[in-house]
C-alpha positions in Angstrom: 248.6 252.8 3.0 246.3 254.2 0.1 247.7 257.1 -2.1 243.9 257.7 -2.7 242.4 261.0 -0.9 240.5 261.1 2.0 236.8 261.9 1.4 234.5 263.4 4.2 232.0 263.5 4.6 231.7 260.0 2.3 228.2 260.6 1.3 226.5 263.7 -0.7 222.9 264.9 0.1 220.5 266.8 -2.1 216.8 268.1 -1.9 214.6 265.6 -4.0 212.0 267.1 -3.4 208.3 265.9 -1.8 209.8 265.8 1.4 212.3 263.3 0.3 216.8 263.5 0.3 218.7 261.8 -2.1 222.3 260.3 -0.6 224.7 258.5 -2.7 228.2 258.3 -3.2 230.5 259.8 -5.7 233.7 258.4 -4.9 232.1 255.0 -6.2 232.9 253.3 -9.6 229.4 254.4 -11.8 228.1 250.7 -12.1 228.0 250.7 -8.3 226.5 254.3 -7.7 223.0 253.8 -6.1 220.3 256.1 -4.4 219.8 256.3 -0.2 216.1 257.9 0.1 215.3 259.9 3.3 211.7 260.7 4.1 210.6 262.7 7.3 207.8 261.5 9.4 205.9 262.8 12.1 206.8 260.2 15.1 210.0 258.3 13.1 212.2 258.8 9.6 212.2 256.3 6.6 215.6 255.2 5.1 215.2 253.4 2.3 218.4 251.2 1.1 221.9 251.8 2.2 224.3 251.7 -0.8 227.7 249.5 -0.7 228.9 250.3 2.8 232.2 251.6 1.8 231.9 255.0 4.4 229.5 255.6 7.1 226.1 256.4 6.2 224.5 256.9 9.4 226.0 260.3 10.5 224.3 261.8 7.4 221.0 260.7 8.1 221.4 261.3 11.8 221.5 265.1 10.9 218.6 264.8 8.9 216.8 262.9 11.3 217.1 264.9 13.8 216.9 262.9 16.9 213.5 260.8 15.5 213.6 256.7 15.4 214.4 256.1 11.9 212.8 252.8 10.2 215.5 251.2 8.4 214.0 249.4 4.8 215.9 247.5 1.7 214.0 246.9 -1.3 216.3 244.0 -1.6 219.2 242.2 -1.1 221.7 243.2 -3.3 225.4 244.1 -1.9 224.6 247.8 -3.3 221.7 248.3 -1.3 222.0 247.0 2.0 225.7 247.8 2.7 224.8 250.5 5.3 221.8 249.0 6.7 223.8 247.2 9.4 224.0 250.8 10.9 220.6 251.0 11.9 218.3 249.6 14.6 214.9 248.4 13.0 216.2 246.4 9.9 213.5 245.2 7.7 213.6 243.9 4.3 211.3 241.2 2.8 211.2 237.7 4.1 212.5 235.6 0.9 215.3 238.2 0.6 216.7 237.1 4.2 219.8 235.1 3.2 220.3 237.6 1.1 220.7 240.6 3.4 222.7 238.5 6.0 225.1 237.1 3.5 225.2 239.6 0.1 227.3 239.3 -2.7 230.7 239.8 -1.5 232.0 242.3 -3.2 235.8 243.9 -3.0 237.8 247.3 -3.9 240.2 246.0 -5.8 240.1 244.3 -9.2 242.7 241.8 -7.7 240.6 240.8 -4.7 237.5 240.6 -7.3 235.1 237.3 -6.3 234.1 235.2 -9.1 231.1 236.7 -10.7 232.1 240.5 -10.1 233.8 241.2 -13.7 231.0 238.9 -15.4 228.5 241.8 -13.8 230.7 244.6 -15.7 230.5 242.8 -18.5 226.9 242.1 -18.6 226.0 246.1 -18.1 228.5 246.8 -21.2 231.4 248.6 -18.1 234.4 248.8 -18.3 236.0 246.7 -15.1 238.0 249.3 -12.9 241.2 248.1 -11.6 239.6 250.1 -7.9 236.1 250.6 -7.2 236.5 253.7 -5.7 238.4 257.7 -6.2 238.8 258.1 -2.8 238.9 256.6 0.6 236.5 257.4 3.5 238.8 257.4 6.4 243.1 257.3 6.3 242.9 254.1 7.8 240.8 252.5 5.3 241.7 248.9 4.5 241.4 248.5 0.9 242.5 244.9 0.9 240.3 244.2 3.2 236.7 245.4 2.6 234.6 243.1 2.1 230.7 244.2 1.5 229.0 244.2 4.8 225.4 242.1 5.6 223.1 242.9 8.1 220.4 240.6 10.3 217.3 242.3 9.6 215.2 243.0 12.8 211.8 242.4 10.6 210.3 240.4 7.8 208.2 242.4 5.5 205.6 241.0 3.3 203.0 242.1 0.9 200.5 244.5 2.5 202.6 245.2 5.6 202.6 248.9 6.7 205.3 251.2 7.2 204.4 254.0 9.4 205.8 257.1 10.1 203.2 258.5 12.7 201.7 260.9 9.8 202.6 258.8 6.9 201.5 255.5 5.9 203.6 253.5 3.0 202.8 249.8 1.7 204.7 246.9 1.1 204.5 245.8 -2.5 206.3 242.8 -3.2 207.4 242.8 -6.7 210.2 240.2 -7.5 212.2 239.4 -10.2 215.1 241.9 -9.6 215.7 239.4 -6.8 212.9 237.0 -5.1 212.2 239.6 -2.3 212.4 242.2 -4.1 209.8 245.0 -2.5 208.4 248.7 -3.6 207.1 251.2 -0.9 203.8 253.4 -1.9 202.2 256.3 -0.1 199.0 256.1 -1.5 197.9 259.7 0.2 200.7 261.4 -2.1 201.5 259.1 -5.2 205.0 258.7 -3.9 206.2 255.4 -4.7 210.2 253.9 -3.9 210.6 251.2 -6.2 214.1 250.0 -5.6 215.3 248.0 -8.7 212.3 246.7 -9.9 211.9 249.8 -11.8 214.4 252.8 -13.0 214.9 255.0 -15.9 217.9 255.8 -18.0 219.6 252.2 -17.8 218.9 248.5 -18.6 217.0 246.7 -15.8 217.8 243.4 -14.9 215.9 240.5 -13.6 216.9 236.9 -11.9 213.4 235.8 -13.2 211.9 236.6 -15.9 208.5 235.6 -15.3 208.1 237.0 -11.7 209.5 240.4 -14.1 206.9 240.5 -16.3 203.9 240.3 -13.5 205.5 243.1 -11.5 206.4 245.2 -14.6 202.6 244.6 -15.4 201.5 245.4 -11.8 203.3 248.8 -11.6 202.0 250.0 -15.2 198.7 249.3 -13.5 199.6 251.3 -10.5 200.4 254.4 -12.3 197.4 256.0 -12.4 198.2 256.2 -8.5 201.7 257.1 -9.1 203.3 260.9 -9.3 206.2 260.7 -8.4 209.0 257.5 -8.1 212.3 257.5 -6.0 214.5 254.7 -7.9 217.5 252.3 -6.9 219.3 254.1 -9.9 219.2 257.1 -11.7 216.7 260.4 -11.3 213.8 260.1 -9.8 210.6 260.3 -12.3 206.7 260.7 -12.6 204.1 258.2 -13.1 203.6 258.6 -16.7 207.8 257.7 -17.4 207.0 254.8 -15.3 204.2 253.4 -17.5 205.7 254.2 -20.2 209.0 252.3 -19.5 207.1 249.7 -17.9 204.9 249.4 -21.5 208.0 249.3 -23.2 209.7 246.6 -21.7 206.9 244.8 -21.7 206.4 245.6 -25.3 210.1 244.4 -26.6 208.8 241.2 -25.6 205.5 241.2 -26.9 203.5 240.8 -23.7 201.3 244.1 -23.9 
């Protein structure tokens, strides 16, 4: 038994506006905490990544999708975005971040149960390692021992160019790696909206497993900007075109490359 609270419903919602819901989950150490993005379409719904899988995520969106299919996308591979995905019926995530998504990092609850590599990741974002990943529990019968972070076998391989549609909304595939190989943005090109994952946030340190794959996507999306208004994150707020460029020039710039 866990002396931790029950919390229900596990995830929060909120307006993002553009037609888009944030989800995320505050009974989640900080380090953890990532974005869920819900877009509406005319014939089916976009979810884009699925957080750590620690409570259900698919009775939230089911109220927002209101009976519609519901495309299912990670914009990679990481255990913090594709723990929910498992819930959903059209899986798709890029092709070289397969293993990836069947297999993720696997993570645990409890400092204890930790797997090598997990307090090194604390460490390398300048956290504090809890002792419990999380405030509450999403269900009385929660094993906290036992959770492990949950894969998913993705129903579609997405490359570069593919389309996503909606019915009334088209969004491309841009494969941006470096975050991870298959790392992937999504871009509306009719409205500027652009969901870039991890390859690009604001108000924290980004991270890359390789470096030069990081610089030609940093480069691509300050290139993109023009296009850009408005970008829904992996992390953190969303932001407009101009932050993204500017970041983007600034990373780029600490290293001498623009």
């Amino acid at each position: 038994m866990s002396d931790l609270p029950v919390a229900h419903p596990w995830f929060h919602a909120e307006d993002a506006g553009e037609g888009v819901t944030r989800l995320w989950e505050p009974h989640i150490d900080d380090l953890l905490e990532s974005n869920v993005w819900h877009l509406s379409g005319g014939d089916a719904d976009l979810v884009v990544d699925f957080a750590n899988g620690v409570g259900p995520l698919r009775p939230v969106t089911d109220a927002l999708t209101q009976g519609k299919p519901v495309i299912a996308v990670a914009t990679h591979g990481h255990f913090d975005h594709v723990g929910g995905l498992h819930e959903f019926e059209d899986r798709r995530v890029h092709a070289y971040d397969l293993e990836m998504t069947r297999s993720p990092f696997p993570m645990r609850i409890r400092r204890r149960d930790f797997p090598d590599g997990a307090e090194e990741m604390f460490e390398y974002y300048g956290a504090s390692t809890p002792e419990v990943l999380i405030s509450a529990i999403p269900a009385a019968d929660f094993d906290l021992g036992g959770w492990v972070s949950p894969g998913a076998e993705p129903t579609l391989l997405l490359e570069e160019g593919d389309v996503v549609d909606l019915g009334d909304r088209l969004l491309t595939v841009l494969h941006t790696p470096g975050h991870t190989a298959g790392s992937a943005c999504l871009f509306e090109e009719a409205t500027g909206i652009l969901f870039s994952g991890d390859a690009m946030y604001v108000d924290a340190d980004l991270s890359w497993d390789d470096g030069k794959a990081m610089v030609r996507s940093l480069e691509r999306l300050r290139d993109l900007t023009p296009q850009v208004r408005r970008v829904f994150a992996g992390h953190e707020r969303p932001f407009d075109g101009a932050e993204l460029a500017s970041v983007a020039r600034s990373w780029l710039g600490d290293r001498g490359l623009v």
